[in-house]
Gaussian input, Z-matrix of N, CA and C with variables (Angstrom, degrees):
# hf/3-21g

backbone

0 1
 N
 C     1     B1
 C     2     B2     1     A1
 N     3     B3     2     A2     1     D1
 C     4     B4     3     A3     2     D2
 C     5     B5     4     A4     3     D3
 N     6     B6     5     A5     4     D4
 C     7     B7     6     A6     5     D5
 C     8     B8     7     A7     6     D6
 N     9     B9     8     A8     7     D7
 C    10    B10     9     A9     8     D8
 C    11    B11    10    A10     9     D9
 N    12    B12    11    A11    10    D10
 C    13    B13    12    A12    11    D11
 C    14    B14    13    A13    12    D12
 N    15    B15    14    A14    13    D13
 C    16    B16    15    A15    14    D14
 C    17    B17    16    A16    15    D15
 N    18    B18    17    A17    16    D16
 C    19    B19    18    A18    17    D17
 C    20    B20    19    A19    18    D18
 N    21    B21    20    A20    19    D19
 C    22    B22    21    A21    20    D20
 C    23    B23    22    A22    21    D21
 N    24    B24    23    A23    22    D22
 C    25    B25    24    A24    23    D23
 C    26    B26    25    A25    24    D24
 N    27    B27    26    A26    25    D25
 C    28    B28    27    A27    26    D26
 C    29    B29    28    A28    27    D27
 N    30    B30    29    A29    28    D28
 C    31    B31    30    A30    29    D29
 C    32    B32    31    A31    30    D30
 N    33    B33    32    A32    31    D31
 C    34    B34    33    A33    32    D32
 C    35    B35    34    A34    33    D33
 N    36    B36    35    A35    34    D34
 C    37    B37    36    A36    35    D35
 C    38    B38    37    A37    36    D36
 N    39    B39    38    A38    37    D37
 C    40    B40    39    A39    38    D38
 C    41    B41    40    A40    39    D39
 N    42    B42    41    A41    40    D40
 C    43    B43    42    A42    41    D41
 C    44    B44    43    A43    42    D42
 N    45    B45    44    A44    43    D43
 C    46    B46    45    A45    44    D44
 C    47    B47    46    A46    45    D45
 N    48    B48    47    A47    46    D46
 C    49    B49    48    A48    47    D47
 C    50    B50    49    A49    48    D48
 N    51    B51    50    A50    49    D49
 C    52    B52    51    A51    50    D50
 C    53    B53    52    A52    51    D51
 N    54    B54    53    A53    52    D52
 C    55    B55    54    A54    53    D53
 C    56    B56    55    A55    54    D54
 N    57    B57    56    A56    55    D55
 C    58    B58    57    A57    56    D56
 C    59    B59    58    A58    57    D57
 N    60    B60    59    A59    58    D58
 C    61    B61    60    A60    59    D59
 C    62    B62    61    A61    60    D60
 N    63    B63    62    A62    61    D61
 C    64    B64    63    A63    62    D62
 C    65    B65    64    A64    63    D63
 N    66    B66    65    A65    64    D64
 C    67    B67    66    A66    65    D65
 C    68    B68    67    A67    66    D66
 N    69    B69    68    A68    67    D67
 C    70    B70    69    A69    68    D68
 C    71    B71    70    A70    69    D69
 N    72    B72    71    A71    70    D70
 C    73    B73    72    A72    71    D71
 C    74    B74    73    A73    72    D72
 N    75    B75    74    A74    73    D73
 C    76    B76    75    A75    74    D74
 C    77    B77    76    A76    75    D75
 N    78    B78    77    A77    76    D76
 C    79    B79    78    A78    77    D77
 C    80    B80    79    A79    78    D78
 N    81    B81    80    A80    79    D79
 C    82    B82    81    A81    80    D80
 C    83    B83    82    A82    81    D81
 N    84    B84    83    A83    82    D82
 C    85    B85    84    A84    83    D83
 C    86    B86    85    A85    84    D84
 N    87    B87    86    A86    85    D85
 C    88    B88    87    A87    86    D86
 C    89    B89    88    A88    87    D87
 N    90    B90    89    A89    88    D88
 C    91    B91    90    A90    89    D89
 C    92    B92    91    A91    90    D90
 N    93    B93    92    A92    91    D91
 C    94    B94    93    A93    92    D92
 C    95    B95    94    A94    93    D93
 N    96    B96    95    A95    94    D94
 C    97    B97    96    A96    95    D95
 C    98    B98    97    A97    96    D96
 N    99    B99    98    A98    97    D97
 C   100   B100    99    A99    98    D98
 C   101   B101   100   A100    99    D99
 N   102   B102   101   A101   100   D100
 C   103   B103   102   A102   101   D101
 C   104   B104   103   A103   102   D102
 N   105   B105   104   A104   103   D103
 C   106   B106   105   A105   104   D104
 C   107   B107   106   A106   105   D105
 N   108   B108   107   A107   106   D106
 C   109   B109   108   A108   107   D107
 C   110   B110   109   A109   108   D108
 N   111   B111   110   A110   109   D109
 C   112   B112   111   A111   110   D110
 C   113   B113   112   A112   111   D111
 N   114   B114   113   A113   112   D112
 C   115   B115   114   A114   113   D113
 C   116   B116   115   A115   114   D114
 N   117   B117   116   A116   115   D115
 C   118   B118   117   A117   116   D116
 C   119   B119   118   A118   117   D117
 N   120   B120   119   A119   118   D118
 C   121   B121   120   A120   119   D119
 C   122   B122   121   A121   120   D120
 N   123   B123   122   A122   121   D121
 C   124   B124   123   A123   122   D122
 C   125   B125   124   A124   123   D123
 N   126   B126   125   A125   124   D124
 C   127   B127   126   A126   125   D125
 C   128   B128   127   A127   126   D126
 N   129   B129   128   A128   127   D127
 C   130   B130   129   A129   128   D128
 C   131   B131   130   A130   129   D129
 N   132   B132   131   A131   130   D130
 C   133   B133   132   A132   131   D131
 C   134   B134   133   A133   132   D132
 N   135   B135   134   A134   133   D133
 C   136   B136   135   A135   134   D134
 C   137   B137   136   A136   135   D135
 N   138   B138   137   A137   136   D136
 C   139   B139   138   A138   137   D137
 C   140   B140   139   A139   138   D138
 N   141   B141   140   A140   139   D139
 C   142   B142   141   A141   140   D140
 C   143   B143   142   A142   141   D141
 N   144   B144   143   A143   142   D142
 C   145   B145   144   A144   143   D143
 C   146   B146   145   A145   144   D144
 N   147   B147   146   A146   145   D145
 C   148   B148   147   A147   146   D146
 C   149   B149   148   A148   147   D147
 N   150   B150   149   A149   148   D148
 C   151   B151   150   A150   149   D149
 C   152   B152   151   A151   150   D150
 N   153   B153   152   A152   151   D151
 C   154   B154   153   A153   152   D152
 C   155   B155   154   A154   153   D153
 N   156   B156   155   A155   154   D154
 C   157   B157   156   A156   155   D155
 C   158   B158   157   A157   156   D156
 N   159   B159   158   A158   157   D157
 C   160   B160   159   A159   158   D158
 C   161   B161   160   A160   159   D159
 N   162   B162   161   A161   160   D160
 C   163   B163   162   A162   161   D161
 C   164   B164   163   A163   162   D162
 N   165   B165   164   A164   163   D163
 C   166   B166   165   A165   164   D164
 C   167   B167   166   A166   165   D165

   B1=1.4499
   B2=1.5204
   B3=1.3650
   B4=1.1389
   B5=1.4815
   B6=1.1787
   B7=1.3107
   B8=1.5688
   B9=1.3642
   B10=1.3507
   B11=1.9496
   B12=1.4517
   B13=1.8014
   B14=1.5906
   B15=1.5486
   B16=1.0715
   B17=1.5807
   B18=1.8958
   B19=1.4513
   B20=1.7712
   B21=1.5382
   B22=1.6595
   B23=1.2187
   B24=1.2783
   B25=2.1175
   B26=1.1360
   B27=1.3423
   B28=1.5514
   B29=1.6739
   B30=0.8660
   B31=1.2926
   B32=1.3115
   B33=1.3126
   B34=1.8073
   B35=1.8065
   B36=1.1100
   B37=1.4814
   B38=1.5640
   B39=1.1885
   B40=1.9959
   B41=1.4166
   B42=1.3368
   B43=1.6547
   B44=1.7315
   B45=1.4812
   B46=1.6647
   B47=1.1458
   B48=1.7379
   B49=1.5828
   B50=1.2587
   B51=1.7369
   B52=1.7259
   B53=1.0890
   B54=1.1808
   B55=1.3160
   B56=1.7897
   B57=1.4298
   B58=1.2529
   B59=2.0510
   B60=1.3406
   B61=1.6789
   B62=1.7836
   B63=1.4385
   B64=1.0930
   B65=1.4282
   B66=1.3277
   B67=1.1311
   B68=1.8813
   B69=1.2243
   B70=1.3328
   B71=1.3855
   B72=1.5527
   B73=1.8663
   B74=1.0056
   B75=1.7573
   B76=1.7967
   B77=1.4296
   B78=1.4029
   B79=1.6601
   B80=1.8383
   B81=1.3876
   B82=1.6463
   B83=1.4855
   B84=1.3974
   B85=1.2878
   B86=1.3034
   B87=1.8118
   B88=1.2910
   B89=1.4460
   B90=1.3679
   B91=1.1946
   B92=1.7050
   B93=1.5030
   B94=1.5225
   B95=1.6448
   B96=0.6614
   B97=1.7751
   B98=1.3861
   B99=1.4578
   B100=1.7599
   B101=1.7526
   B102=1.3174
   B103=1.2143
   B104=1.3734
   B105=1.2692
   B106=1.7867
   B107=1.2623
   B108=1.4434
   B109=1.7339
   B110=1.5532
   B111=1.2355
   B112=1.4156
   B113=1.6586
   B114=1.2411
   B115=1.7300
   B116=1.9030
   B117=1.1985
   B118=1.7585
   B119=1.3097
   B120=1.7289
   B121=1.8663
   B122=1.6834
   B123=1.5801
   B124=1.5805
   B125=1.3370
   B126=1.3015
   B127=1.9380
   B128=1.8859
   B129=1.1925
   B130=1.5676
   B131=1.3177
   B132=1.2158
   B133=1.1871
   B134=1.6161
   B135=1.2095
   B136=1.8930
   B137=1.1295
   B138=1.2786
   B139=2.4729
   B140=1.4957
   B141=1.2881
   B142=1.3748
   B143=1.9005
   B144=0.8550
   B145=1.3783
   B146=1.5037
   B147=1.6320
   B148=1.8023
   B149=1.7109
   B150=1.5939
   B151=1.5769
   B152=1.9312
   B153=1.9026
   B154=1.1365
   B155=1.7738
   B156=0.8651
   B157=2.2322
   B158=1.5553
   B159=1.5955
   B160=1.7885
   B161=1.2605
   B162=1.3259
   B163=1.5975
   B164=1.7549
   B165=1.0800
   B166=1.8389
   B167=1.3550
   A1=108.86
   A2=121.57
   A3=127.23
   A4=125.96
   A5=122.87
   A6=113.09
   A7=111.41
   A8=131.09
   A9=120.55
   A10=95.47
   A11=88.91
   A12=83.82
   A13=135.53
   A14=87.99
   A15=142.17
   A16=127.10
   A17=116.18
   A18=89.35
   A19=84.55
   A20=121.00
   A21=111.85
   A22=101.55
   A23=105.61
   A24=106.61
   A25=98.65
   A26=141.83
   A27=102.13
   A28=98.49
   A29=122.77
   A30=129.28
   A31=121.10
   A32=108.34
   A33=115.76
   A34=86.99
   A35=136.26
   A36=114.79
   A37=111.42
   A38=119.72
   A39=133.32
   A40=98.50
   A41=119.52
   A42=98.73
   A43=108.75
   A44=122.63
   A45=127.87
   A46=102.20
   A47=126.82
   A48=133.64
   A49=101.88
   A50=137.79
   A51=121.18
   A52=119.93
   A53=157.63
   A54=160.51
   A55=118.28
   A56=117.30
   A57=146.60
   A58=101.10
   A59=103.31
   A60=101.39
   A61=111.11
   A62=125.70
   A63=103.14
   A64=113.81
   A65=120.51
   A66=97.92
   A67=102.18
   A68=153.43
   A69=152.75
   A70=110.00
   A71=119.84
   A72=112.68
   A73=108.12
   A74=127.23
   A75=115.05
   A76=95.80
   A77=107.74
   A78=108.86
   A79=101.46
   A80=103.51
   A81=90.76
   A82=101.35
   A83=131.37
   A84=147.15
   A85=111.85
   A86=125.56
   A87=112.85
   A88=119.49
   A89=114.57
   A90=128.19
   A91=109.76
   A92=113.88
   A93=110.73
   A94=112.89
   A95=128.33
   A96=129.25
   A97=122.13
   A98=100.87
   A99=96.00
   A100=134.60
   A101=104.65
   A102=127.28
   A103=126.22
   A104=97.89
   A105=106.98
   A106=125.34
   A107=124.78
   A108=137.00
   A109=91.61
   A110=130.36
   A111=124.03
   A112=121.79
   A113=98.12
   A114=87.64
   A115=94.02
   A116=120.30
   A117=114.36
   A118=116.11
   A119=91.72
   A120=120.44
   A121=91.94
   A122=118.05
   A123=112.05
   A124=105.61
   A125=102.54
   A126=109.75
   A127=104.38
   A128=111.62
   A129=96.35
   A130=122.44
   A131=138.63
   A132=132.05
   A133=123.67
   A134=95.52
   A135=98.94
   A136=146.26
   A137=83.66
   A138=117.15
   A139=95.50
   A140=98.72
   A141=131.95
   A142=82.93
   A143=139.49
   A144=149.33
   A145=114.03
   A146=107.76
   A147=123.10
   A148=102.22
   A149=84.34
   A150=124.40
   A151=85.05
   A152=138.60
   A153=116.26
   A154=113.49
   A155=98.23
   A156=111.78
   A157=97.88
   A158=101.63
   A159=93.47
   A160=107.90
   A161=136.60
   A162=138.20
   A163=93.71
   A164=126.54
   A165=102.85
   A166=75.01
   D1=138.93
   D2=-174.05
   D3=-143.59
   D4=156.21
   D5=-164.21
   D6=-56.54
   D7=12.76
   D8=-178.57
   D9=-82.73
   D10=-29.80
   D11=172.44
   D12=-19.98
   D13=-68.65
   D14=172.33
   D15=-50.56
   D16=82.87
   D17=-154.19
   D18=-148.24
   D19=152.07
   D20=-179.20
   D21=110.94
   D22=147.76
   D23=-172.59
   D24=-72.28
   D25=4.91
   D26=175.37
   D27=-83.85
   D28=-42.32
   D29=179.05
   D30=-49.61
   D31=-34.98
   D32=177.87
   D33=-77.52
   D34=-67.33
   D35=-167.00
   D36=-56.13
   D37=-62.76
   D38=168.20
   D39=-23.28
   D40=-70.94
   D41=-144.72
   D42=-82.41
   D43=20.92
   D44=163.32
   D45=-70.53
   D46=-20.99
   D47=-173.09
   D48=-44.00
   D49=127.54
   D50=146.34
   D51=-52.11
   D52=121.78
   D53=130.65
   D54=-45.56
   D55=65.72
   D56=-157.77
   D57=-82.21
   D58=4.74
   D59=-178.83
   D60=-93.42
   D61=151.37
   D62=-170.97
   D63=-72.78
   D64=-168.36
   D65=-166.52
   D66=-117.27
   D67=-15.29
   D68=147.94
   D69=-53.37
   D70=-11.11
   D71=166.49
   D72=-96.75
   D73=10.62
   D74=-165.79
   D75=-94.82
   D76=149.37
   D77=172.45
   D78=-121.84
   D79=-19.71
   D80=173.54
   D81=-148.29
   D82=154.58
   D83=175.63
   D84=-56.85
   D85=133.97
   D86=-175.94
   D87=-73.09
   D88=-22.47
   D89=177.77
   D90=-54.03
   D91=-38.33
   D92=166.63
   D93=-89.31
   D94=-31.60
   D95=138.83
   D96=-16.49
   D97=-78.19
   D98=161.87
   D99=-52.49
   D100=-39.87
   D101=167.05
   D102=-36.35
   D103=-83.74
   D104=152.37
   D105=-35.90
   D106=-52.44
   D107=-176.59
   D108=-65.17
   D109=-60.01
   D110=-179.63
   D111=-53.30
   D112=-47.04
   D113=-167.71
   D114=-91.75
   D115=-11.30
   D116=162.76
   D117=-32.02
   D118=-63.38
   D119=-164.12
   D120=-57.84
   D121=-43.78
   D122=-167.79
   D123=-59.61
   D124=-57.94
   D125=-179.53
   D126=-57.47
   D127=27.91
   D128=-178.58
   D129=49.43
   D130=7.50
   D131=159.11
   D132=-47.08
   D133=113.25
   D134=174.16
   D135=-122.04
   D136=22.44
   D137=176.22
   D138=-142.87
   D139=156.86
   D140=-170.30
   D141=-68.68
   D142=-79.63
   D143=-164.26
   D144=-36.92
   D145=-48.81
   D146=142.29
   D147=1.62
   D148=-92.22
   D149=-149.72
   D150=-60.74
   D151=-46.03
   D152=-177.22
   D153=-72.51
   D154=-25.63
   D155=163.41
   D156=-42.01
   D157=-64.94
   D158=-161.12
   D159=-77.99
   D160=-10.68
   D161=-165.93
   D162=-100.63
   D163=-11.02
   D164=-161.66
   D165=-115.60

């Protein structure tokens, strides 16, 4: 996967983020990290459990 993925202003502001985690402990990209946390908060989601409802 590559940044051609990756396309739409949220993404042009998001991916300036450092991604400061190592990298053999990452299991998902922060850029989809943020993603999710952002459009959660839109869908009103307001528990962690919310946000696994709207992702599965």
């Amino acid at each position: 996967m590559g940044k051609k993925l990756y396309k739409g202003s949220f993404f042009d502001h998001f991916m300036i983020i450092y991604d400061s985690r190592q990298e053999g402990k990452v299991q998902h990209k922060l850029i989809d990290v943020l993603f999710i946390a952002v459009a959660s908060s839109i869908c009103y989601c307001n528990e962690w459990l919310d946000m696994v409802y709207l992702t599965s």
